[in-house]
N, C-alpha and C positions, 0 to 999 in steps of 0.2 A: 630508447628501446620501448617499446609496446609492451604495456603492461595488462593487458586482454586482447583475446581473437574479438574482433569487432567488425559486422558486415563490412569493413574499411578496408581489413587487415588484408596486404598482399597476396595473393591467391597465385598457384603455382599451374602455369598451362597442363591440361589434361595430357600423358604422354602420346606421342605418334602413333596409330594405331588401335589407342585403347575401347575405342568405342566398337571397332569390329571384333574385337574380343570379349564384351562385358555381355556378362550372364546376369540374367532375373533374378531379383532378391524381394524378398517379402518377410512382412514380423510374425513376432512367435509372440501372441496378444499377453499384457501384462495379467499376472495373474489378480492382483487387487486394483480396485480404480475408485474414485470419491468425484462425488460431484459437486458442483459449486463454483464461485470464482475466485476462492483464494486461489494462494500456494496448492493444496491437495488437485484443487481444480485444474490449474496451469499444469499440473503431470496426467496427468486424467486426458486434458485435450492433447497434450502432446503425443499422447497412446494411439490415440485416433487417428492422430496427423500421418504419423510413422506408416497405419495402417495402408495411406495412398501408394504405396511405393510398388505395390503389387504383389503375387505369392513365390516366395521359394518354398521347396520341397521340406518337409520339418527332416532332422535329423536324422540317419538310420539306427542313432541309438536311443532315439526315442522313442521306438514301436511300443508296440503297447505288447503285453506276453507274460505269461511268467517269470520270475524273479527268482535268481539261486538266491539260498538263504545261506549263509554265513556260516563258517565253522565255528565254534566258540564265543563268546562274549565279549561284545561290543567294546570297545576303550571305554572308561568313563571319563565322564567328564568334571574337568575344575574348574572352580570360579574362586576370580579374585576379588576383591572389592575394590572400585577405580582409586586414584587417587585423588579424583575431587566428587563432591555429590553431583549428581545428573538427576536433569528432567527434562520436560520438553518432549519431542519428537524427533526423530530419526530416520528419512525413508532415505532406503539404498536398492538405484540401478545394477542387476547385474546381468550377467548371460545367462539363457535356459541352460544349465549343466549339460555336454553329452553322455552322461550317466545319470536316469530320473533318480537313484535312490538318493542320490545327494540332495538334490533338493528338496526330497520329503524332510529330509533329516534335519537340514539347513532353517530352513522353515520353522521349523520346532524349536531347533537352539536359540536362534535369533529371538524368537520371541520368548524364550522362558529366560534369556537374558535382559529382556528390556523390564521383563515384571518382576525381577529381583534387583534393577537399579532403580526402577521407575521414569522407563523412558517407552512412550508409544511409537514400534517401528513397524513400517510398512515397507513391505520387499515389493518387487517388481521385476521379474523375470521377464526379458526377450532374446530374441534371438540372437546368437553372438554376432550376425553381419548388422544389426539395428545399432550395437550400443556404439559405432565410433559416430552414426551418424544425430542419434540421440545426445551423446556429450556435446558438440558440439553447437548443436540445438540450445542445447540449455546454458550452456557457457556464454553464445552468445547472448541469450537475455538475460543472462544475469538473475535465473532463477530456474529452478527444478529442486534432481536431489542434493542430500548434502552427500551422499557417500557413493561413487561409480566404480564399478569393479569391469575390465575387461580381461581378453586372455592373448593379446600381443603388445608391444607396448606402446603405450600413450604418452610420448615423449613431445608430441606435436603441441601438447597445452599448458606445458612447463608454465607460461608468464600466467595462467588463470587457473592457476592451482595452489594450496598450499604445501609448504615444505613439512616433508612427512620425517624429515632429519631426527626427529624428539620421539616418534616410535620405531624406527632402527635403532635408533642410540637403546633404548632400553629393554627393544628386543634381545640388542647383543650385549647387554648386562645381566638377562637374563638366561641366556639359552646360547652364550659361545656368539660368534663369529657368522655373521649370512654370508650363504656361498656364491662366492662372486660370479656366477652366471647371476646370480637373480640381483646381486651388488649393480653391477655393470648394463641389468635394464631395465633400473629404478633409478639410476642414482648418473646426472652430471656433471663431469670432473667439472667443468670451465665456471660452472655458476657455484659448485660445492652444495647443491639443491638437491635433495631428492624429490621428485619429481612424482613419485606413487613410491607404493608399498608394496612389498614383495615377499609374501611369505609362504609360496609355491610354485611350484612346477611342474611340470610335463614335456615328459622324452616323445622324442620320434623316428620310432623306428621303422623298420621297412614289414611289409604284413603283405604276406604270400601264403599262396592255397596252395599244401603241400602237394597233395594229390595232384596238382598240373605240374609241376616243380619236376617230382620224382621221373612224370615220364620224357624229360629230358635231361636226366640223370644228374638230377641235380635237387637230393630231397630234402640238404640244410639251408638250400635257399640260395640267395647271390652273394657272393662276400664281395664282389669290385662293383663298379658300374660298368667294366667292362662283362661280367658275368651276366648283367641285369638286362645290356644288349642282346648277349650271345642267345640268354635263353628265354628272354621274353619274345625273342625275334621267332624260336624255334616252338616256343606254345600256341603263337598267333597263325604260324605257318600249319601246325598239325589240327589247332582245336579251332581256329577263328575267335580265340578268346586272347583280346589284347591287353598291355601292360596298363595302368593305370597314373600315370603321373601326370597331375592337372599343370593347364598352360591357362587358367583362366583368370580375369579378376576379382579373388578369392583369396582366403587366408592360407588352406593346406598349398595352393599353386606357389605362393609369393614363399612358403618355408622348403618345399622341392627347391626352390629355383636357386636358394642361399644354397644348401645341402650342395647341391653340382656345382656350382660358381667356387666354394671354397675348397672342393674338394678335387678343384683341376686348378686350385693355387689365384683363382679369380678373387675380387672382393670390392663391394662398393665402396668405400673408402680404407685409407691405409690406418694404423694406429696411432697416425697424430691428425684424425679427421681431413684427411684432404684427398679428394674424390679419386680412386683407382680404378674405374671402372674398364674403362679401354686401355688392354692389353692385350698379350698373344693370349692368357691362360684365360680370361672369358669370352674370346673368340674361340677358342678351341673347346669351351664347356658348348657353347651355343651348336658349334657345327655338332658334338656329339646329341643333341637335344634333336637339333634337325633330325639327325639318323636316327635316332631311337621311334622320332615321329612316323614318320614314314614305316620303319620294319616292324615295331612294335606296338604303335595305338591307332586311333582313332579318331577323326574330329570331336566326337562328343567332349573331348578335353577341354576345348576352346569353353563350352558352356556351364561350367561344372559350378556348383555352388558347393561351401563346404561338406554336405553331407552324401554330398555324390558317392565320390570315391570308396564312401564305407557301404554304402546302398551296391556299388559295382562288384568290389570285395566278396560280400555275403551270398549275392544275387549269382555269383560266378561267372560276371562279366568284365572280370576282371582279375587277372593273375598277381599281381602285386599291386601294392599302393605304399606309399610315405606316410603313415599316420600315428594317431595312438594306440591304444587297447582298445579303445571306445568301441570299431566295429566287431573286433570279438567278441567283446562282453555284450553288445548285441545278440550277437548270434549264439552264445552261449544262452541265452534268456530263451530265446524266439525256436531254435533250431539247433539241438545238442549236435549231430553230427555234423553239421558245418563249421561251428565252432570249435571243435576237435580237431577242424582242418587246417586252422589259420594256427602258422606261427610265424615267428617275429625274425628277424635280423638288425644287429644295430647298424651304426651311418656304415654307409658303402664305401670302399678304397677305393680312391682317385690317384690320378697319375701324382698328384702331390699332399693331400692328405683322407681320412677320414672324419669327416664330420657333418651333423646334424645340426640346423636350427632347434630349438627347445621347437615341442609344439606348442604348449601352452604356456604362456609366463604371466603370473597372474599380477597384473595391475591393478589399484585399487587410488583413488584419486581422492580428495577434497578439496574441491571447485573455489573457490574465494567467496565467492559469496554464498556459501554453506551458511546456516543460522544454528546447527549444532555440531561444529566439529569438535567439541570436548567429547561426548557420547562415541561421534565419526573415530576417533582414536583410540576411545579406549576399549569399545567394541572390537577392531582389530586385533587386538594386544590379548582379548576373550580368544579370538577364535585361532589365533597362533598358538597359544596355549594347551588350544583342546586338536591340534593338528592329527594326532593317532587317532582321533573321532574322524578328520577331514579324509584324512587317507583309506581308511575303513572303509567307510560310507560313501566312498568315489571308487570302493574298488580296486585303489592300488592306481588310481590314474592321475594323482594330486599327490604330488611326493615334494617333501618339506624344503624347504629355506636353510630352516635351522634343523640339521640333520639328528642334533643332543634330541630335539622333542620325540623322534620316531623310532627308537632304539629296537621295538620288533617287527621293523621295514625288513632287514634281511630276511627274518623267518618268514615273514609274509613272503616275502618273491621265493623263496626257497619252497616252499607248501602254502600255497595259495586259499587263500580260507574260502576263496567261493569256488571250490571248482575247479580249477585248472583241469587237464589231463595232457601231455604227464603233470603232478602235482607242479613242478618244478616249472613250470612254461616260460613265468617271469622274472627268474634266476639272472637273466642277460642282464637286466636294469640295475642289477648294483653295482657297477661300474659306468652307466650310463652320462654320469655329470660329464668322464673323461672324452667323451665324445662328442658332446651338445656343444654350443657355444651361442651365445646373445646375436638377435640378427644385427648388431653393429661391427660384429667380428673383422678387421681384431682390434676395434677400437669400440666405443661404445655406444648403448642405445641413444644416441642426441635426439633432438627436435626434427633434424634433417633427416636423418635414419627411420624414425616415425612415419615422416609425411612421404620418404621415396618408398616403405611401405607401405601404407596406406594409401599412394595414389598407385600403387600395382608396376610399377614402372619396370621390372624383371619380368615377371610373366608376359606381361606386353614384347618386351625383347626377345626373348627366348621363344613366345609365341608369332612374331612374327617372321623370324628366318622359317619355323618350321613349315608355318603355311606359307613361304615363297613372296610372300607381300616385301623380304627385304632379307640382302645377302647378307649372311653371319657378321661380318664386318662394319655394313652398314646399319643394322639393327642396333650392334653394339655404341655405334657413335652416334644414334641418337637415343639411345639408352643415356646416353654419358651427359647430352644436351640440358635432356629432361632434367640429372642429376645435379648439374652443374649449379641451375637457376634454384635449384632448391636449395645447396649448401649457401651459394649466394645470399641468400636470402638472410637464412638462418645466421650464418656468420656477421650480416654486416646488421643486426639484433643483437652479437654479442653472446649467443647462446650455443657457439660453439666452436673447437679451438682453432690452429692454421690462421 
């Protein structure tokens, strides 16, 4: 087995198709940089390097605008003392938040915790399409930061990682039991490795402008996907405003495409990891994708970067989408009555179930060759701790791990401290876990699952019946192609079971 990704390491074909589907991506520049040719310097140039890739569009919950301010006061914050002394330095890659207040906040903790252990940490915000391409980056030279945080999971870097087994163990001596959606896409049964850290979350629910809704009588939204046909078909036909579900190579596209796949009883592998992708129930998710394409959207799908959808959303170029809160809470900042308009629906009923991809599952890595992962750990074990700050200060968009830390999450979704109207908007999400599921469903997040995420291999499918490039059937079997050579891969490494 390979015990690092190394320019060597087996490299999985690009799936059929996926290059006439791939949309522009571009960074979201780090906010601190050093110059020089250490260590500081090698992250420095790799900012710049990142910079070649060209621009996506920044976020639409990054506009810039007024900010509601908070009902009540803040959570405070606790601090522990670690259990070994620290020094040294500590920089951590993460994603630009799609809520900025987070990482004013973030910003501020991080560093008034490294000066009450004595540790110099340097953060580094980009953009969340940069950080898989950045880990990797740095993985393979065997240098950057010590600590990476993404928001899908990063199961692909299992062998160049360390086991974060010794801060779950004492998260869950501390704070009860992690809830196994975020168990199951941290953590590999076959190695007994966790593989990242896992100490939040983010639902995804469906976000429709009521006001186009109502005039096809229908103003709680779609409860099936058969509803999401019926009436996204009849708002495109009366307003020329189409349904929003991205088919592109993209993170929100690749969480729609699980959402329909399991919710017509399809699924990329079964729960003893052995690839299910070709069958009747994800050829019958595809042909409905086809139809929806055609009655309901638009080509612009094919292009979409993640912040599309919530830009289309707000813009009212679009009737629904799969997202988070994120584009609300935009529009609640930027534009009070449009944000009044958006509300939410959990996962849609399928002919065989209801469910959601998590949107966001926060990953958090320690690279092997990190130079301080004592600080990398126990930093973590800090900011799980002060989770009622994390959830606060995100909004309500970052819901906990360990449920014991967030004990007035219900009051929050029931009376919303920024705003809501009705108070209640976010009332749906406490029952939300019961509908998410890890995109390894119904097995777990592996290494395989990672990379047929991450190489877009669903959206490529899904997007290629719709545009006619390949019949539901045959999309699907070379969906299955694509999947095969990747479990292959991964399996005969050992890193995952069958």
């Amino acid at each position: 087995m390979a015990d690092r990704l190394t320019p060597d390491s087996p490299r999985t074909p690009v799936p059929p198709g996926l290059d006439a589907l791939r949309g522009g991506t571009t960074p979201h520049s780090s906010r601190a940089g050093s110059a020089g040719l250490d260590r500081r310097g090698f992250l420095a140039s790799s900012a710049l390097a990142a910079g070649a890739y060209g621009l996506l569009a920044g976020c639409a919950s990054e506009s810039s605008g007024p900010q509601a301010k908070g009902s009540g006061e803040a959570p405070k914050e606790v601090f522990t003392s670690p259990a070994t002394k620290l020094s040294g330095s500590l920089s951590i890659l993460m994603w630009s938040h799609f809520v900025p207040r987070h990482d004013t906040w973030f910003d501020k903790f991080v560093a008034d915790w490294g000066k009450k252990v004595g540790v110099d940490v340097r953060v580094d915000h980009v953009n969340t399409v940069d950080v898989p391409r950045r880990a990797a980056s740095e993985i393979q030279a065997k240098r950057g930061h010590d600590l990476i945080q993404h928001i899908a999971p990063l199961s692909q870097y299992e062998p160049s990682v360390l086991d974060m087994a010794d801060v779950v163990q004492e998260a869950n001596k501390r704070w009860g039991q992690q809830q196994e959606l975020c168990r199951k896409s941290s953590y590999n049964p076959n190695t007994e490795k966790f593989y990242a850290y896992c100490p939040g979350w983010t639902p995804d629910p469906g976000d429709f402008r009521r006001s186009m809704w109502q005039k096809v009588g229908m103003p709680n939204g779609p409860a099936s996907w058969d509803d999401l046909l019926r009436g996204a078909s009849e708002i495109k036909k009366q307003t020329g405003v189409p349904c929003g579900i991205g088919l592109s190579p993209e993170t929100d596209s690749n969480m729609a495409a699980r959402a329909l796949l399991w919710s017509f009883g399809g699924s990329v592998q079964d729960e003893n990891e052995q690839v299910a992708i070709n069958s009747d129930a994800t050829i019958a998710a595809v042909e409905y994708m086809t139809r929806l394409f055609k009655e309901a959207e638009t080509s612009e799908v094919f292009s979409w970067n993640p912040a599309s959808n919530n830009q289309a959303l707000i813009a009212g170029k679009s009737s629904y989408i799969l997202n988070s809160i994120s584009a609300w809470r935009t529009a609640m900042s930027t534009n009070r009555e449009i944000g009044d308009d958006i509300f939410f629906v959990p996962a849609l009923r399928g002919p065989k179930a209801a469910l959601a991809a998590q949107h966001v599952i926060q990953q958090w890595i320690v690279p092997t060759y990190a130079g301080n992962a004592d600080a990398a750990k126990e930093f973590l074990l800090h900011y799980t701790a002060n989770f009622p700050a994390v959830t606060y200060h995100s909004e309500m968009y970052d819901l906990p791990a360990w449920p014991s830390l967030v004990p007035q999450l219900n009051g929050w979704l029931d009376d919303d401290p920024w705003g809501a109207k009705p108070a209640n908007k976010l009332s749906f999400l406490k029952d939300s876990v019961s509908w998410s599921a890890n995109i390894g469903y119904p097995g777990p997040s592996n290494p395989a699952v990672g990379e047929t995420f991450n190489t877009h291999v669903l959206p490529t499918m899904f997007g290629r019946a719709a545009r006619g490039q390949a019949s539901p059937k045959d999309a699907v079997a070379e969906a299955e192609e694509s999947i095969k050579k990747i479990f292959d891969n991964w399996r005969s490494r050992g890193l995952i079971g069958g």
